[in-house]
N, C-alpha and C positions, 0 to 999 in steps of 0.2 A: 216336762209333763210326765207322772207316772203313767207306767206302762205294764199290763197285765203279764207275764210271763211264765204262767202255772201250767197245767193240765187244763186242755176246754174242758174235758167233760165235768170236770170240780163244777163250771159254769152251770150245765147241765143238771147238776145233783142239786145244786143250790135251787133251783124252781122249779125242781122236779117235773121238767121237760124238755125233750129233744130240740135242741135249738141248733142242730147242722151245722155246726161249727167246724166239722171236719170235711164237708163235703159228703163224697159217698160214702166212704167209710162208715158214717153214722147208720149207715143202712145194715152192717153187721155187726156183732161182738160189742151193741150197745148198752151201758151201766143203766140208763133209764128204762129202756125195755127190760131186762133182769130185772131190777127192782120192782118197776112193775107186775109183770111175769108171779115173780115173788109173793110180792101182795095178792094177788090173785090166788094163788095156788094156798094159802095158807086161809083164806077168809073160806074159800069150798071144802078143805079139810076140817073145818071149825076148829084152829088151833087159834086162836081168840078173834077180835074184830077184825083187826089187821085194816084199819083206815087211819083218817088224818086227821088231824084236831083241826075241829071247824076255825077255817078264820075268818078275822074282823073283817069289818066295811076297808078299813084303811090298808088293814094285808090283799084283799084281793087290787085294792087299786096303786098298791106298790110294786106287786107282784106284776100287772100287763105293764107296767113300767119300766119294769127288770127285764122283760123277756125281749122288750123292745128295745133297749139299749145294747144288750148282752148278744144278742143277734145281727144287730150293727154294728159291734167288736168298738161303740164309741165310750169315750169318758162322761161321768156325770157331765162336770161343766161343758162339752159339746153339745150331751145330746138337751141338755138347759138351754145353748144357743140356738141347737135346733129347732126349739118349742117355741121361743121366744120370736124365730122367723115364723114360723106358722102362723102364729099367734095374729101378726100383721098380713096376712094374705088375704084374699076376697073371698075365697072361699071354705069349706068347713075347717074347721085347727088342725082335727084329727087325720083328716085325709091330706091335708097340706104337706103336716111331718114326716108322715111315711113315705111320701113323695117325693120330699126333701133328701130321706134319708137312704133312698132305692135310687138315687141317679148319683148319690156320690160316686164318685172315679172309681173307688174301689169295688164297690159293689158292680158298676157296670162292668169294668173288666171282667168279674166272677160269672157276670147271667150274659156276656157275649162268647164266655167259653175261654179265656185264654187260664182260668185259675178255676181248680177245681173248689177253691175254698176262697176263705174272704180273708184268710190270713197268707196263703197262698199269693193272692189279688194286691192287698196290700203290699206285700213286700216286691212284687214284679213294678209297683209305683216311686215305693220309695227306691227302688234303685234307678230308679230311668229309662225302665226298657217300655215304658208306655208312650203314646202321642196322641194329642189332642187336636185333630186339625192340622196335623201333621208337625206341631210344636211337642217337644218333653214337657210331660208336665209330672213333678215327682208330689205331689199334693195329696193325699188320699183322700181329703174332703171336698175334693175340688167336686161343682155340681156342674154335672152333664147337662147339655140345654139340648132340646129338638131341633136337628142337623147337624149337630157335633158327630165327628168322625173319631173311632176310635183301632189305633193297631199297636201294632209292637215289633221291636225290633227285628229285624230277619233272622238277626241270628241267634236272638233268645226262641223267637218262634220253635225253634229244632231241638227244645229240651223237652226231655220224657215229662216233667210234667208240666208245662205247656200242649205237649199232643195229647195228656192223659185230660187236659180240660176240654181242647178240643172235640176231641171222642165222645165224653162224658156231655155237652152240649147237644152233639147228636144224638145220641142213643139213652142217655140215662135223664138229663133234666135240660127239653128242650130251651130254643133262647124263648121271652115272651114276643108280644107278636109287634112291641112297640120298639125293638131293636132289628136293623134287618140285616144280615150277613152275605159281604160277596166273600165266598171262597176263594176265588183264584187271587184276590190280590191281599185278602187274611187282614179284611177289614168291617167294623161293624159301626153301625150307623143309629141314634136313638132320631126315632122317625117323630113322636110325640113325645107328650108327657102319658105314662104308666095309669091307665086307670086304677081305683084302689085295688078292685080284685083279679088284678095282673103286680102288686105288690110282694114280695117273697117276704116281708116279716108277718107273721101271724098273731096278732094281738084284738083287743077288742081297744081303739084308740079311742075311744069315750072316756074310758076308763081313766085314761091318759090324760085326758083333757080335764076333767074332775079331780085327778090327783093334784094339777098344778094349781086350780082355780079356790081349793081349799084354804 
C-alpha cells in the first residue's frame, strides 16, 4: 500500500488549512498561518484583491473530503472503506465516519496522550509498543470499542517523546471526556462512543456524505 512520505505541511498548503499534523508544533512557525497572515496584509494595503477563486459546488465537497482524510493520515481506498461502514450503520452516515475514524488505535493513542502526533501514534503501533486489553495489537486501524483498555510498553513509556505526549495531554490538548486515564498504572480507558463534537477532525461531514452519494 502507498504510503505518504513528504512534508505534512505540503498537506496543509494543499487545502489551505491547518490540519495538526505535527501535533503542537503547528501552533508555531506555521506555513498556513504566514500565508494567510500574507493574504491579509496585502488585501489592507490594496496591493490587489489578494483572494481565492471562487470554487465549484464539487470543490467545496471534495475539498471537506480532503481535509477528512488528510487529518486521519488515511488512504483513499480506507477512508472509501470507512464511508462504506458508515454508510451501513443505524445512525446518521456522517456522524458514523468520524466516529469510525476518531476510535481508530491510532488516533486513540494520540488523544490518550501517549503521541504527540498521529504520525508519532502510528508508528508507537506499528512497532508494538501498544496493547489492547492487555494484547499487542500493531494494527493502526484497528477500532477501539467502549471498555477497551489501552497502554504501552513500560519501557517505551520513558521516551522523551512519549512524556512529551504525556505532558502535552495535560497542559496543552486535554484527553476528551470519553477516555479516562489512571496515572499510576499509565493506562487509558475509551468509556463510550465519542459524541460528534468531542470528534478531533473538523469537517462539515454532509458534505461528505453528498460527495459520495453523487
Amino acid at each position: 500500500m502507498s504510503r505518504y512520505t513528504g512534508p505534512s505541511c505540503k498537506k496543509c498548503r494543499k487545502v489551505s488549512q491547518k490540519l495538526f499534523l505535527k501535533g503542537s508544533k503547528c501552533a508555531t512557525n506555521c506555513i498556513v498561518d504566514k500565508k494567510q497572515k500574507a493574504s491579509r496584509d496585502k488585501k489592507f494595503s490594496g496591493g490587489g484583491p489578494g483572494g481565492m477563486k471562487k470554487m465549484s459546488d464539487y470543490g467545496k465537497h471534495l475539498r471537506e473530503k480532503q481535509i477528512a482524510r488528510l487529518m486521519a493520515q488515511v488512504t483513499e481506498a480506507q477512508f472509501r472503506r470507512f464511508f462504506d461502514k458508515a454508510s451501513k450503520d443505524k445512525g446518521k452516515t456522517g456522524e458514523a465516519l468520524l466516529r469510525f475514524l476518531e476510535v481508530r488505535l491510532d488516533n486513540v493513542v494520540r488523544r490518550v496522550g501517549f503521541a504527540i502526533s498521529m504520525k508519532a501514534a502510528r508508528q508507537l503501533v506499528n512497532h508494538g509498543h501498544i496493547r489492547v486489553n492487555g494484547r499487542q495489537v500493531d494494527i493502526p486501524s484497528f477500532l477501539v470499542k467502549p471498555g477497551d483498555t489501552i497502554n504501552i510498553d513500560p519501557k517505551k513509556a520513558q521516551s522523551p517523546l512519549v512524556k512529551l505526549g504525556l505532558e502535552n495531554a495535560e497542559k496543552g490538548a486535554p484527553r476528551p471526556s470519553f477516555l479516562s486515564w489512571d496515572a499510576a498504572t499509565m493506562t487509558g480507558k475509551m468509556t463510550r462512543w465519542p459524541d460528534r463534537g468531542e470528534v478531533s477532525i473538523s469537517v462539515d461531514e454532509q458534505l461528505i456524505v453528498e460527495f459520495y452519494s453523487k
